[in-house]
C-alpha positions in Angstrom: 87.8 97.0 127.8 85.8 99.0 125.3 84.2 97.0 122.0 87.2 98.7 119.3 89.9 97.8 122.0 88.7 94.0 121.5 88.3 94.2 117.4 91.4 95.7 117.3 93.0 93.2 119.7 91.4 90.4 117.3 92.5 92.0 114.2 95.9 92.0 115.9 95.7 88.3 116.8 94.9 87.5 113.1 97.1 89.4 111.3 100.1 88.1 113.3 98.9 84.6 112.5 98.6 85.0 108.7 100.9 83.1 106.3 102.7 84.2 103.5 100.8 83.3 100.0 103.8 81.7 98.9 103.6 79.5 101.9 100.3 78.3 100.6 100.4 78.0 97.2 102.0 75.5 94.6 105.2 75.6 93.4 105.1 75.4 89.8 108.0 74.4 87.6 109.6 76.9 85.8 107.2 79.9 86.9 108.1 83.4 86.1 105.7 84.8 88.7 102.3 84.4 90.0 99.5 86.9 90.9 96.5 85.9 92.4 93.7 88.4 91.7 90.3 90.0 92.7 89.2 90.1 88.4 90.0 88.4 85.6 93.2 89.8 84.0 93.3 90.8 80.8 96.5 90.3 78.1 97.5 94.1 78.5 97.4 93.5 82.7 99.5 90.3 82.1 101.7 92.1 80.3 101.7 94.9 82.8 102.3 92.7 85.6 104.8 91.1 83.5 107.2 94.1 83.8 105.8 95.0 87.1 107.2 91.8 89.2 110.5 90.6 89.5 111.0 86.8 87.7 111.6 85.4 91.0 108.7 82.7 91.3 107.2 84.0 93.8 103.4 84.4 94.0 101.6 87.9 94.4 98.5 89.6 95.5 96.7 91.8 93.5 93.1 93.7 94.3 92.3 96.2 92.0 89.3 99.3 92.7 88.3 101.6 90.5 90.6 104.4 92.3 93.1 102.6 93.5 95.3 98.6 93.2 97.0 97.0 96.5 100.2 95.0 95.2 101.2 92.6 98.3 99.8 95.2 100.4 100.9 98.0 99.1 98.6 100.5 97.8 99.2 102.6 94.3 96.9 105.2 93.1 95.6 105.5 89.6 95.9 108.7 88.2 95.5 109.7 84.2 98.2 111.2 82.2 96.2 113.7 81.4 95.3 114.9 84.9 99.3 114.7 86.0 101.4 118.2 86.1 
């Protein structure tokens, strides 16, 4: 068995045992939504998250790089207005 077969293998193992956030954090009473973030959000990202998730209650995950955000997992590019044809 070669070294990536085994990190793969364990990265396997892990990601299979993983819980859903909302598994794991609180339920709070009369929550629109919830994002748990890599930076300090700002009042224009609230509001942008705001019209970005559904008002379910549910609890989201949000990293954000310079190039690019992952929403629950799911990556979306940042491009400029400028820049787009």
């Amino acid at each position: 068995m070669s070294l990536m077969h085994s990190i793969l293998s364990h990265d396997f193992v892990l990601y299979r045992n993983m819980r859903d956030i909302n598994e794991i954090m609180p339920k709070v009473p009369n929550m629109k939504w919830g994002a748990l973030t890599n930076a300090f959000p700002t009042n224009a990202k609230i509001k942008e998250m705001d019209t970005l998730f559904p008002h379910d209650g549910k609890w989201h995950t949000v990293f954000e790089e310079p190039e690019q955000v992952f929403v629950d997992g799911v990556r979306i590019w940042k491009k400029d207005a400028d820049k787009l044809s």
